[in-house]
N, C-alpha and C positions, 0 to 999 in steps of 0.2 A: 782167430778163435782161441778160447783157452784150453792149453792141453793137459789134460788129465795124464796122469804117470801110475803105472802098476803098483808100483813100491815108495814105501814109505824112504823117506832120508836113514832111518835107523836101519830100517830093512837090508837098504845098499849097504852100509857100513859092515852089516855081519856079514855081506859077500865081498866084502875088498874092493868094492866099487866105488868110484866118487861117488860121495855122499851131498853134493851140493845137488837141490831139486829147482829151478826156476819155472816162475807162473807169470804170463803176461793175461792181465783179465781183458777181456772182447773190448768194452765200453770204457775204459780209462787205460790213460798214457802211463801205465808206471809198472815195476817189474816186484816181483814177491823170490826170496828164494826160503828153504827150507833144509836145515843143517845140520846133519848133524857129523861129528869127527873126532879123532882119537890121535892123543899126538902129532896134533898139526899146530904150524906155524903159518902167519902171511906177513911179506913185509911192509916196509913200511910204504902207504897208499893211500889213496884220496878215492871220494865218487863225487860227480858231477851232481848229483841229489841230494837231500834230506833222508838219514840212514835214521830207520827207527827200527830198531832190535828189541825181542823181548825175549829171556833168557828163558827156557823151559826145565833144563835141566845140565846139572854139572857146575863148572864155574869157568872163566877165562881172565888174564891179563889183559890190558888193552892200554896202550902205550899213546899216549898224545901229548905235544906242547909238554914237553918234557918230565910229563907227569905217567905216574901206573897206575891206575885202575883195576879193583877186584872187581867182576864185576860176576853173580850168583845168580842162582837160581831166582826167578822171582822179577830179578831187575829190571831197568828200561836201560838202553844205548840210545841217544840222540846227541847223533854227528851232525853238523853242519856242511852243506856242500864245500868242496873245496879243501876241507884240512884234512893234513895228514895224518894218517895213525898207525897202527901195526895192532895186531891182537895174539894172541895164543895159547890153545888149552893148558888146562894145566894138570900133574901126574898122569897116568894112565885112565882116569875115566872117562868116559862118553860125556860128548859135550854136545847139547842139541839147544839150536836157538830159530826163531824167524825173525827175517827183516824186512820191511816196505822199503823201495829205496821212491823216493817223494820226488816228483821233478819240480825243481823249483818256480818254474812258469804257471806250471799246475796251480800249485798251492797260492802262486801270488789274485790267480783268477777266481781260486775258491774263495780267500779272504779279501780281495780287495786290497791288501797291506802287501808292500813290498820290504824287503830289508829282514823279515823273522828271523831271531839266530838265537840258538838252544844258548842259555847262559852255563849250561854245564851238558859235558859229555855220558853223565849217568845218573840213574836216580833208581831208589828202591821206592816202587808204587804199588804193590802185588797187585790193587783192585784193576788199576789200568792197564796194566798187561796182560790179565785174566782178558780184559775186554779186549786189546787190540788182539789176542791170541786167537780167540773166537770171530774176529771180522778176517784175519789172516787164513784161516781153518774155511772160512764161508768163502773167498774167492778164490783161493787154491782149490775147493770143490766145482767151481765153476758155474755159481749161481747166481741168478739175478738176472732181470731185462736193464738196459740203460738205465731208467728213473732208478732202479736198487741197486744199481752197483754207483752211481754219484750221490746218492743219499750216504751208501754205505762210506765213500773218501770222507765224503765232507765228515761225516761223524770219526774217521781216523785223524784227521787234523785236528780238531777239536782235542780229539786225546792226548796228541803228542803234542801241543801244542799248549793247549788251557792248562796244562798238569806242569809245566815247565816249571825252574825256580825261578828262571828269568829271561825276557826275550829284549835283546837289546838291537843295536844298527848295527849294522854289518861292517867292522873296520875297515875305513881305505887302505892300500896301497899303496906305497911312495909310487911314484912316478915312473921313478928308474925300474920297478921291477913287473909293473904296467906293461910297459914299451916291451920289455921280456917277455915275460906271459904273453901279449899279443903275438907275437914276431913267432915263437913257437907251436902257438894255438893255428899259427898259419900256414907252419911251414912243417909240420909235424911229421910228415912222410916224408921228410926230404933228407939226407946228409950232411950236417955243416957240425963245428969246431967252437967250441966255446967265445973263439973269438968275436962269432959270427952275430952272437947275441949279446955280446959284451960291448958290438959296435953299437947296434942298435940303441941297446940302453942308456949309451955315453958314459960308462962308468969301467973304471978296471975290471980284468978276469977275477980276482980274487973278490971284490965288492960283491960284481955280480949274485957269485956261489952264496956270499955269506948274508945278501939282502934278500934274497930270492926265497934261501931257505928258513931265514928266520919268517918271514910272511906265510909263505906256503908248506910250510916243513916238509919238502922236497930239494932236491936238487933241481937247476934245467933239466939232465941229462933223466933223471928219473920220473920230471913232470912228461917229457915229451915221450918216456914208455907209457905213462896214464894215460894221454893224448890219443896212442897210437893203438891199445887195446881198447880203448872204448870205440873207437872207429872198427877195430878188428869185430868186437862183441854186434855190432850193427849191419857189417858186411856179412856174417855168418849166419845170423838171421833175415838175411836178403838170399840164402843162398849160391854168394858166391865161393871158389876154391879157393880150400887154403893155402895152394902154394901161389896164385896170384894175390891175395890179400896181403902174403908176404913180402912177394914181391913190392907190391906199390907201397905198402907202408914203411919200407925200407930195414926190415928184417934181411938176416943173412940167406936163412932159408927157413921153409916149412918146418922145420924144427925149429929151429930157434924162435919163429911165432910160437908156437905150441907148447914149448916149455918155459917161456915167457908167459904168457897167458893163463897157464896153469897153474905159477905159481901166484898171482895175482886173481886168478877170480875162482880156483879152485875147484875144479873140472878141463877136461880138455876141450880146445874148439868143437870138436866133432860133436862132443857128448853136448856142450853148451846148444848146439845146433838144433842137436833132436830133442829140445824143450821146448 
């Protein structure tokens, strides 16, 4: 079911509370959060989905492919699954945005079309953001039977989508850094040594680091924390403990999940939980 929250993301800010609000709607696979923050920073990090942001108020940095991004009031964010980025408010003022994070499977079932990829990471569209703000606002209220809440996706792709500057194929990946990504994507809870993924790929420790990260602007060692919090973000809404989650996912301990995880999805497990 979708859970409704007493306070506003602004609300929690003027009590020192994380300010990150997440919404999963009844009738679609995909998660909403709602943001807003003051002097914060996220490193640099990737999502398994289709990130569409639309900036409500303030401004932020946002760092990708070795490019900065202003990105204002008013703006669109459309990330691509998979690439990395970093963002960060900026001066002291309140920085409030929402985001749909779009799961890729989703979207390829709505469209029919496989491969969609944002030709750019921002765009100033005020009209479409007004609209995606207003579809974000309707199911964070938690409204609709099925038939209105898949009317309502489809007409969000549509917007972040048709309004694009350009939607190209999705870049392959050399091979060598394939066989990595796999061997990772599989073994992500486990303990091993650069070497261990350096074997797999058949290429040098040093290759590895510097093909891996030019593809995915990650490192291994930082792709396979992505790996492991989103499995953490899955398990915590399955209800299980967090010191076995850390356990298995190969965390030092319950802490060291939890300030990991915090600094990457910007809430603590616990609080991520009760959403």
């Amino acid at each position: 079911m979708l859970r409704r929250q007493p306070l506003s993301a602004y609300a929690d800010l003027m009590q020192n509370k994380p300010s990150a609000r997440f919404t999963r709607p009844e009738h679609i696979e995909m998660e909403l959060v709602t943001v807003a923050y003051r002097n914060r920073s996220f490193p640099m990090h990737m999502h398994d989905q289709y990130v569409v942001g639309m900036m409500e108020k303030g401004s932020e940095t946002l760092h990708l492919e070795g490019t900065a991004y202003l990105v204002e009031e008013g703006d669109l964010i459309t990330i691509n699954p998979g690439l990395a980025h970093s963002n960060s408010s900026l001066a002291d003022e309140v920085l409030e945005y929402r985001v749909f994070y779009l799961p890729p499977d989703l979207v390829r079932r709505y469209t029919g079309l496989s491969g969609l990829y944002f030709g750019a990471p921002t765009r100033t569209d005020t009209l479409t953001s007004r609209k995606l703000l207003d579809l974000h606002r309707w199911f964070e209220n938690g409204g609709g039977d099925r038939l209105e809440q898949e009317t309502a996706f489809a007409e969000i792709i549509g917007l972040a989508f048709d309004g694009a500057d350009e939607i190209e194929s999705v870049p392959k990946s050399p091979e060598t850094v394939k066989r990595a990504r796999c061997f990772l994507d599989d073994n992500y809870h486990e303990t091993f040594g650069l070497d261990a993924v350096a074997r797999i790929a058949g290429v040098s420790k040093f290759h590895l680091v510097r093909s891996f990260k030019k593809t995915h602007g990650l490192s291994p060692f930082a792709y396979r924390t992505h790996r492991r919090i989103e499995e953490a973000k899955r398990r915590v809404l399955a209800g299980e403990g967090l010191a076995k989650i850390a356990t298995d996912l190969g965390f030092s301990d319950q802490s060291h999940l939890t300030r990991t995880f915090q600094s990457i999805v910007g809430i603590s497990p616990a609080r991520y939980g009760e959403q």
